[in-house]
ZAVEXSE-870910 format. One line per 5 residues: number of its first residue (from 1); for each residue x, y negated, z negated of C-alpha. Coordinates in steps of 0.02 Angstrom, whole numbers, plus 50000, padded with zeros to 5 digits. Layout:
NUM	X,Y,Z; ... .
***
This chain:
1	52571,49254,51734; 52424,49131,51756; 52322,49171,51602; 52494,49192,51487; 52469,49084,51333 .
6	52575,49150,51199; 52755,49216,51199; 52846,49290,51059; 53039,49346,51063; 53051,49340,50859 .
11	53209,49432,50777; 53305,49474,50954; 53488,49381,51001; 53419,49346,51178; 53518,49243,51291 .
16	53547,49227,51467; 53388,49196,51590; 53188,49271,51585; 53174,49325,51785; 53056,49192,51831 .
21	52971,49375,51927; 52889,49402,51759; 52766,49257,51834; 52689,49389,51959; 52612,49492,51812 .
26	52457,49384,51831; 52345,49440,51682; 52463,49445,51550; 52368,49369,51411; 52534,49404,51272 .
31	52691,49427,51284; 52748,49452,51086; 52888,49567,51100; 52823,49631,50937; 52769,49811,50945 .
36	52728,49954,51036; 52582,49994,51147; 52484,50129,51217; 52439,50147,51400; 52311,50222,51463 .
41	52287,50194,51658; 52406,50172,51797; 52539,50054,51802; 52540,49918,51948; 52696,49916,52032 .
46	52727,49732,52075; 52704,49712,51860; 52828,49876,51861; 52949,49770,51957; 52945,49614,51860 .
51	52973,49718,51701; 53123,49779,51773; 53176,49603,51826; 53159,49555,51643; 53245,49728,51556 .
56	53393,49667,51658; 53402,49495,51593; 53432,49577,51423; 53570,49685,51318; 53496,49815,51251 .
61	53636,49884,51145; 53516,50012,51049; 53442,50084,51226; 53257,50030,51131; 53211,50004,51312 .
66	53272,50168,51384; 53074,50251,51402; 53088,50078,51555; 53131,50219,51690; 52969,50299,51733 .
71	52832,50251,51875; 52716,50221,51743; 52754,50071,51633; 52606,50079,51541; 52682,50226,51448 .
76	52852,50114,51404; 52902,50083,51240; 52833,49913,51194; 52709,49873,51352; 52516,49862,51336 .
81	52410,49890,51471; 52216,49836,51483; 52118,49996,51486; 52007,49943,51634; 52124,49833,51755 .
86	52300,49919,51719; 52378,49731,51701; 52508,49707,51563; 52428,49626,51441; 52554,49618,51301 .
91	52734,49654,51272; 52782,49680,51085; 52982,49728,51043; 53029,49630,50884; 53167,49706,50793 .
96	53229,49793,50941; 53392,49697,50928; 53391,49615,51092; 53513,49494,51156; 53501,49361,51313 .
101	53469,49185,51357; 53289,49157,51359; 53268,48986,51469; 53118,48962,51581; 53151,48877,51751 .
106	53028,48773,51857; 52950,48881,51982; 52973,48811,52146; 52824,48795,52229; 52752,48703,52085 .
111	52893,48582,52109; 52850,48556,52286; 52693,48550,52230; 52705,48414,52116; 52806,48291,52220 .
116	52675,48337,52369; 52573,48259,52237; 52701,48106,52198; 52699,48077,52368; 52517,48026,52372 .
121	52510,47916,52247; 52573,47719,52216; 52678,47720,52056; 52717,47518,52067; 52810,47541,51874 .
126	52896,47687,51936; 52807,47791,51789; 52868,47953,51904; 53024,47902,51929; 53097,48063,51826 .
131	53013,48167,51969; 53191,48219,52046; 53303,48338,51973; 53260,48526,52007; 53177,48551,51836 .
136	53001,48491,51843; 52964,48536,51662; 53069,48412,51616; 52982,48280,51719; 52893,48117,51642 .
141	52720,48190,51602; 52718,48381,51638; 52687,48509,51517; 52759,48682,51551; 52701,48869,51493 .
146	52831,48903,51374; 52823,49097,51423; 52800,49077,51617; 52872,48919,51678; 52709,48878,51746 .
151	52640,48683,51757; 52498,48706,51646; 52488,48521,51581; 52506,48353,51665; 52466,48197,51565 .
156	52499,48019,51614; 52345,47914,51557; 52362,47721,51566; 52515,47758,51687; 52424,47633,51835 .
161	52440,47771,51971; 52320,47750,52107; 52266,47887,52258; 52224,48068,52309; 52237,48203,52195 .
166	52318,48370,52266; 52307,48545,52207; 52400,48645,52092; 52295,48807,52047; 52404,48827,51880 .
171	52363,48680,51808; 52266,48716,51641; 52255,48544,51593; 52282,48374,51692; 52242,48193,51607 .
176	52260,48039,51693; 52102,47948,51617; 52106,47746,51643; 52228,47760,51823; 52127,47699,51996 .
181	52122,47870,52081; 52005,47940,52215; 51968,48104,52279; 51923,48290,52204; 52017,48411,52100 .
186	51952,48606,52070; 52011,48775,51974; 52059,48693,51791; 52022,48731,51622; 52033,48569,51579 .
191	52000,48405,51686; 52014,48227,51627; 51975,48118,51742; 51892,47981,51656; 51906,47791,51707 .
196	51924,47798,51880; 51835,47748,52046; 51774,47920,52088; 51626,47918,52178; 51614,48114,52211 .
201	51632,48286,52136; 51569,48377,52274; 51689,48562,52233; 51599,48532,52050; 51425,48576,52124 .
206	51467,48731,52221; 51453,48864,52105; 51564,48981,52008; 51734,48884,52035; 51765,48848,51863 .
211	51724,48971,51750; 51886,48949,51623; 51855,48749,51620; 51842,48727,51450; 51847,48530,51446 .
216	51776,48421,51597; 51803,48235,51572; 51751,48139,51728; 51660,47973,51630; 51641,47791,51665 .
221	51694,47843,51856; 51572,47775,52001; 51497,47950,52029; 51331,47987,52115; 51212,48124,52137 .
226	51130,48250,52044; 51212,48332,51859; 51309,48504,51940; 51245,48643,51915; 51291,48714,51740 .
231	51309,48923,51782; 51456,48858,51860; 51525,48814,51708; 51510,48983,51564; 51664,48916,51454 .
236	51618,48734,51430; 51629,48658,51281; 51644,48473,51320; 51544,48400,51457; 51581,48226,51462 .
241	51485,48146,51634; 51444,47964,51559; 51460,47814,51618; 51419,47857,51796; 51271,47838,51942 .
246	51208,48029,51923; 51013,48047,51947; 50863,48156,51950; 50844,48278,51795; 50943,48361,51660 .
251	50964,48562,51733; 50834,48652,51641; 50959,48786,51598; 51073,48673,51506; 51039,48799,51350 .
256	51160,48937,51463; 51330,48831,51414; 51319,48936,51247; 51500,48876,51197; 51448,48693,51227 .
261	51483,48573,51082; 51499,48407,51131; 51375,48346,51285; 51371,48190,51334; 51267,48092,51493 .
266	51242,47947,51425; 51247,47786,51527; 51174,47862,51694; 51000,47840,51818; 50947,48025,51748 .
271	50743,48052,51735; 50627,48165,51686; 50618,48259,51541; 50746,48325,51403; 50710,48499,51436 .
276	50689,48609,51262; 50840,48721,51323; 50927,48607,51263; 50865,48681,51070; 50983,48820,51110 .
281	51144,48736,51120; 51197,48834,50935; 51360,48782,50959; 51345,48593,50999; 51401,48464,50860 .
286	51377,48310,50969; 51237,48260,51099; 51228,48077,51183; 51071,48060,51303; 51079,47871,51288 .
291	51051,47738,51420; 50949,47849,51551; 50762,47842,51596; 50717,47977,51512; 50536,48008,51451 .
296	50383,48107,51385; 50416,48185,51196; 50536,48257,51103; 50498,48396,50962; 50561,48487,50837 .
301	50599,48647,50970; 50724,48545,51039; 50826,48543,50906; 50788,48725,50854; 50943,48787,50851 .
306	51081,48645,50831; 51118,48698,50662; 51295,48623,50685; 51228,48453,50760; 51342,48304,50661 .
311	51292,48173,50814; 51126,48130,50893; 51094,47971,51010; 50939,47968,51125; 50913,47808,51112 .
316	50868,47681,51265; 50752,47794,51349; 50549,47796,51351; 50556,47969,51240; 50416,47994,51122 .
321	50491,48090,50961; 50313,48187,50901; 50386,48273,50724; 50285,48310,50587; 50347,48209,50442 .
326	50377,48369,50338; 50488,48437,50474; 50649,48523,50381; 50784,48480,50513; 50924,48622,50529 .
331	51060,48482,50539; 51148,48376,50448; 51202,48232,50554; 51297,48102,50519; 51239,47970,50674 .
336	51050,47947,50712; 51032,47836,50873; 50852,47835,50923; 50847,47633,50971; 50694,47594,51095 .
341	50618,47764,51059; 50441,47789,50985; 50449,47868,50828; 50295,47823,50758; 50224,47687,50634 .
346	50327,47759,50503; 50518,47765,50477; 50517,47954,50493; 50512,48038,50330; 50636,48192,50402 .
351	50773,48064,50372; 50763,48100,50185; 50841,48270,50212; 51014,48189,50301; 51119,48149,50145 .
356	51267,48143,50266; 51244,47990,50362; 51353,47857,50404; 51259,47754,50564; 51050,47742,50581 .
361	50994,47622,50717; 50766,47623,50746; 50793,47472,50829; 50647,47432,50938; 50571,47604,50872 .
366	50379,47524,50848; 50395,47544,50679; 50241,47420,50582; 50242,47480,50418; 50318,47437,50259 .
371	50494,47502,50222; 50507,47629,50094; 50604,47629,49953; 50691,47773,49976; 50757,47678,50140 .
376	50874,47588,50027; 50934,47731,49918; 50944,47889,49983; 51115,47872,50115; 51270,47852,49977 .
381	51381,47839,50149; 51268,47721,50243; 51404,47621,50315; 51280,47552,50471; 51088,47518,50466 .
386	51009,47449,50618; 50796,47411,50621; 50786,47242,50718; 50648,47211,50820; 50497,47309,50738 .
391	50359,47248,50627; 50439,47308,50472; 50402,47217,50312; 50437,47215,50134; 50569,47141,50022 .
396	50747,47199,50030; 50831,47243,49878; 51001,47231,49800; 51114,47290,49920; 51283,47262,49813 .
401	51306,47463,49772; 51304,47514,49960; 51426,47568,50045; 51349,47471,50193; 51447,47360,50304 .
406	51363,47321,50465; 51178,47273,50447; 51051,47226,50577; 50860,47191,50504; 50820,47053,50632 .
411	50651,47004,50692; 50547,47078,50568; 50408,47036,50448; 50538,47047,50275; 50495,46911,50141 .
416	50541,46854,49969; 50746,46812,49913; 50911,46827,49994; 50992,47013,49946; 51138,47027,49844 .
421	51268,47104,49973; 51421,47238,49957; 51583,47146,49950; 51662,47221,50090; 51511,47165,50198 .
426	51563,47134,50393; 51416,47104,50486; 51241,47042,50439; 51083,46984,50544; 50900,46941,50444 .
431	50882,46816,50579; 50674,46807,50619; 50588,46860,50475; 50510,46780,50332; 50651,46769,50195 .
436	50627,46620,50089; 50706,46531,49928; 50904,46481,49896; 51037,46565,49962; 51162,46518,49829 .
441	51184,46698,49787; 51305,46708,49909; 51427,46607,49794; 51399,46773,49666; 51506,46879,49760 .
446	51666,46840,49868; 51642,46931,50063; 51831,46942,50114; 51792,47027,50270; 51645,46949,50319 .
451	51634,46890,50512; 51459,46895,50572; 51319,46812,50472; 51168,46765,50545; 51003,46698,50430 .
456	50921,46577,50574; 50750,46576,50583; 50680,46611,50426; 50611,46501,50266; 50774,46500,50168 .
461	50767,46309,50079; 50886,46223,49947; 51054,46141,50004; 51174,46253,50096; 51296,46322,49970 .
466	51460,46267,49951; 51577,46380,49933; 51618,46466,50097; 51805,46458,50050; 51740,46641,49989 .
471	51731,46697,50149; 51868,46659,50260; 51839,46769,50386; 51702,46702,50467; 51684,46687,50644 .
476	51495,46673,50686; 51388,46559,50561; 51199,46553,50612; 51077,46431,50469; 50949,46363,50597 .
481	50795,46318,50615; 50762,46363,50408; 50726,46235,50286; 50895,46165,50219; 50930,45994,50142 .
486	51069,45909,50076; 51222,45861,50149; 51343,45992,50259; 51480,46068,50141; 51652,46007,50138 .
491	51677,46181,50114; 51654,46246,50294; 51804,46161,50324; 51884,46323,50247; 51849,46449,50396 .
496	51987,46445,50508; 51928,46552,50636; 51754,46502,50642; 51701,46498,50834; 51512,46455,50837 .
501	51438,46373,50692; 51234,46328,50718; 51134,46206,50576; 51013,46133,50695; 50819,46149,50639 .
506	50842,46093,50444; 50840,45962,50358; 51009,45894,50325; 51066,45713,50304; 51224,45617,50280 .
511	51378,45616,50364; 51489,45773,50460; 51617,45778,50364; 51782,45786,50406; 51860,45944,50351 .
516	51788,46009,50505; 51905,45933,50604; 52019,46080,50537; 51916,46200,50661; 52035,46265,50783 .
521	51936,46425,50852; 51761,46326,50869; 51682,46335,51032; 51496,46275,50967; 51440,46179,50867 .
526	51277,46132,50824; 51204,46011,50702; 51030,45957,50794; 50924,45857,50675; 50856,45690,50633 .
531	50936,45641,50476; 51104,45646,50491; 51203,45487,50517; 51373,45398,50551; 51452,45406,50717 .
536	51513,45543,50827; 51691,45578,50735; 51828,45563,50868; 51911,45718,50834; 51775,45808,50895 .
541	51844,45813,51082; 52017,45864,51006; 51958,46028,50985; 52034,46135,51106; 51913,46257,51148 .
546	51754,46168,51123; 51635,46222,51241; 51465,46143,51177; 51429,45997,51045; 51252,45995,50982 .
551	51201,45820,50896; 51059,45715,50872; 51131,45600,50743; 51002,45440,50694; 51097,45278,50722 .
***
């Protein structure tokens, strides 16, 4: 019963054993046990047989299945036939007081099967070592059809196996993502593969082999070649191909996987163009196009129909995105990706309408004109905002009401006074623009979870605060090349993991002092400059994993 996926033997006393010969009624789509059916073609006999097999695995103490006499089962109490094949489809008997001992067995040439397949792998922790005993659904790993016997699952991801893959044309689902295997594997429904050294996929690009795959996971795997064919593939929905060598174009007819929700080919060699069939994809909630060399422009008709779109990332391509700024998008999405694309002088106005959003990166998007206000205020779940490297200038405002955490605004043309931040800030880079004034603000609010923090070249002045006992999870302090005076903070001494701490470029003076010897993380540290003095403290080449000491102390 290959395409069995439900069974149902409610309110019966069944004991004793299920004929493992109900497994040659191929098509049987339900067995319920849970009413009565018409029939109205011819019964096949081989499906005759194995309902025989199973009426006398059973007591029947009422004689419910008496009418189980005739050459045509179709008419027997209970049975369902499909009107155009004549296959059992269903079997539905509740309440008919049935008694036996319902246990499925392994079927046996899936348990040959599956230790042909043992046999060509290297299992150096002995992950398999269950593979023995006569019952292979019991085995480490394999997942059984709890009406048929069948092998319809077998998972062992992060197990360390390594070699071919076999065949077992049951199988509805195999993982084994993040093993070392090699080799092909056809006729699933649904294929994880991902992490591996496969290099090709040749039975994937011959046609219609695999149209009940639902899921097809063969990622970060060494694969070349051109994207297979997709009208091999009608019941998609996951594609998953990233992280691979594939080339030449996305299929035009992409728009034909109608079930398709989540696409990704990301992190490829593809070219060419994003075709606009891609528009028709009504079903997909997630598309990732990232890392290619794809070009020429993307418009509104390709998103024409992704009403249910949540994801979008196009980003590190040479696309062109040519949308009218009054464009009404049918989406909502909650992650906008479109780094190193041209979007236009403007941050696109469109993005007003996505009140959902929790990720926006325009990094490197050509953007030259001021930021909007609206920029600031109109995401409540902003959580990540990434605009580095345009020509993007303005002030910044009060950030403290955000919800934003992770914040990259580097190399820009923003001026005027350090932002008040959210407390639960965890990343932040303003490095390269034209911020200016103190930065004792940061003293206003403690940043418990902050780790990145990056200000370097800029016009911040004043002496560096001191009070950096409010953030003691800092790993990553960048202050150069600014205008700072003063002395360095005792307070810095307070950061016990910082790793790379950079002050060269200002204008300090004085003396390090020597709370830093508590550093036990630090692998740089920089204090370049021309007015600081003392000596070179000796504890400085106790630190463990110091990797670099910048100094240029006046003597």
């Amino acid at each position: 019963m290959e395409m069995l996926d439900s069974l149902d033997l409610s309110h019966n006393q069944i004991s004793g054993e299920i004929p493992t010969s109900l497994a040659e009624i191929h098509t049987l789509g339900v067995l319920d046990l849970a009413n009565n059916g018409d029939a109205e073609v011819r019964c096949i006999e081989s499906e005759r047989d194995a309902l025989l097999s199973f009426k006398n695995g059973l007591i029947d103490e009422r004689g419910v299945l008496s009418s189980w006499q005739s050459d045509e089962c179709c008419e027997w109490r209970g049975v369902k036939c499909s009107n155009t094949t004549g296959h059992v489809i269903a079997l539905k008997c509740d309440h008919f007081g049935l008694r036996g001992n319902a246990k499925l067995r392994c079927m046996e040439r899936e348990r040959e099967a599956l230790l042909s397949f043992k046999n060509g792998l290297i299992d150096e922790d002995g992950i398999l070592s269950s593979w023995q005993s006569d019952e292979c659904c019991e085995w480490h790993g394999v997942e059984c059809s709890n009406t048929t016997g069948h092998v319809i699952a077998l998972k062992c991801d992060h197990c360390g196996l390594q070699g071919e893959l076999g065949n077992l044309t049951n199988l509805l689902s195999l993982d084994l993502r993040e093993n070392d295997f090699g080799g092909n594997l056809t006729n699933l429904r649904s294929l994880d593969l991902s992490q591996n050294t496969l290099s090709s996929i040749a039975p994937f690009t011959l046609g219609s082999l695999f149209e009940s795959l639902e899921l097809l996971d063969l990622s970060n795997n060494q694969v070349s070649g051109l994207v297979p064919r997709v009208r091999g593939f009608p019941s998609l929905t996951y594609l998953n191909l990233g992280g691979n060598n594939f080339t030449g174009s996305i299929p035009l007819n992409i728009g034909q996987l109608s079930m398709l929700q989540y696409l990704d080919l990301s992190n490829n060699d593809l070219d060419g163009l994003v075709p606009l069939s891609i528009g028709q994809l009504s079903n997909l909630q997630r598309l990732y196009l990232s890392h290619n060399s794809l070009e020429g422009i993307v418009s509104k008709f390709h998103f024409s129909k992704l009403h249910k779109l949540e994801v979008l990332d196009i980003s590190f391509n040479s696309l062109i995105l040519d949308i009218a700024p009054n464009w009404r998008p049918p989406f909502q999405l909650s992650y906008i990706s479109l780094g190193r694309c041209n979007v236009g002088s403007y941050i696109p106005k469109w993005l007003r309408t996505q009140g959902n959003l929790t990720y926006l990166n325009l990094n490197d998007a050509n953007i030259s004109y001021e930021a909007p206000r609206w920029l600031w205020s109109t995401f409540p779940l902003l959580e990540g905002l990434f605009l580095s490297r345009n020509h993007l200038s303005g002030t910044i405002p009060n950030l403290s009401n955000t919800s934003i955490w992770y914040m990259d605004l580097s190399y820009n043309q923003f001026s005027g006074p350090l932002p008040l931040f959210p407390y639960d800030l965890f990343a932040i880079n303003l490095s390269g623009n034209k911020l200016s004034a103190s930065i004792s603000s940061l003293c206003n609010t403690p940043h418990f979870d902050l780790e990145f923090f990056d200000l370097s070249n800029n016009q911040l002045a004043g002496e560096v605060p001191n009070c950096w006992e409010k953030m003691p999870t800092m790993m990553y302090l960048n202050l150069a090349n600014n205008s700072f005076s003063g002395e360095i903070p005792d307070s810095f001494g307070s950061l016990p993991n910082l790793r790379e701490l950079q002050m060269h470029g200002n204008n300090l003076s004085g003396e390090l002092p020597d709370s830093l010897r508590l550093f036990q993380e630090m692998s740089l540290l920089d204090f370049g400059g021309k007015k600081l003095t003392g000596e070179i403290p000796t504890w400085i080449g106790l630190m463990n994993k110091m990797t670099k000491f910048v100094e240029s102390i006046k003597k």
